[in-house]
N, C-alpha and C positions, 0 to 999 in steps of 0.2 A: 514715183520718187526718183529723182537723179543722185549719181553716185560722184562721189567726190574724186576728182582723177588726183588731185595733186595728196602728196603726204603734208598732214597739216603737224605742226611742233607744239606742244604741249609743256606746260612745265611741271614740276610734281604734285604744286598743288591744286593743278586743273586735273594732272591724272589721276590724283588723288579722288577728287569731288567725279570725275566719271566714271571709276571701280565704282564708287558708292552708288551712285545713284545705278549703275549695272545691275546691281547686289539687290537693292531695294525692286527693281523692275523685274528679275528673277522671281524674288521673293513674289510681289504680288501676282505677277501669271502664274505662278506654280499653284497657289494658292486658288483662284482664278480656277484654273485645269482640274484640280481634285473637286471645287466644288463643282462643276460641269461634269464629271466622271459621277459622282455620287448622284445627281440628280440625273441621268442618265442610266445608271445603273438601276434605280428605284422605278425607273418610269421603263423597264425593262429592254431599253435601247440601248444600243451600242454604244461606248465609251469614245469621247472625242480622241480624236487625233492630237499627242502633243504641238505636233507642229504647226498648228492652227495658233499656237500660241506663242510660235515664236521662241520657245523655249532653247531648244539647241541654239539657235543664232545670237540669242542673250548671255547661254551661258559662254561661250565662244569668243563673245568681243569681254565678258568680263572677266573671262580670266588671261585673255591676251592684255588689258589694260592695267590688270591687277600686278602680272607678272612686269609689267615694264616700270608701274611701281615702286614694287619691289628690289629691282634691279638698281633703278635711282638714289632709293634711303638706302641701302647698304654701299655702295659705291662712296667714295669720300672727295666728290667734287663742292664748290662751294655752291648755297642755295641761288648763287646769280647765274653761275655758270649750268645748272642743270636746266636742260633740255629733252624730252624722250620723243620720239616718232609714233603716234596711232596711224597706221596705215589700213585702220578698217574702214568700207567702201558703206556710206550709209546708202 
């Protein structure tokens, strides 16, 4: 995978739509991870690694996209003028 060098601009309702789909991508590896833990567990093997799932790095860019967000709907610029920076490196 290549990383994106430049900071790309977002508006809220792109940041919007990438919190969510963060959230949802969360949701399924977590979910994901516990059934891999429980079938591991029964099968008397060692519990996977979260990090196999990418779990920290998900939660991390969603709650940095979540918070920038956030930051945009309570702010009182108009919907043409807002703008937010993701400066996470895919």
């Amino acid at each position: 995978m290549s990383k994106i060098e430049e900071t790309e601009q977002f508006d809220v309702i792109e940041m919007s739509l990438i919190a969510k789909a963060l959230a949802l991508l969360l949701n399924e590896r977590s979910r994901a991870f516990e059934l891999a833990a429980e079938i591991a567990n029964k099968k008397g093997q060692a519990s996977p690694d979260y990090e196999d799932f990418g779990l920290t790095t998900i939660l991390r860019l969603s709650r940095r996209c979540s918070s920038h967000h956030l930051e945009e709907t309570v702010s009182e610029q108009s919907w043409t003028s807002r703008r937010t920076h993701c400066s996470a490196q895919f």
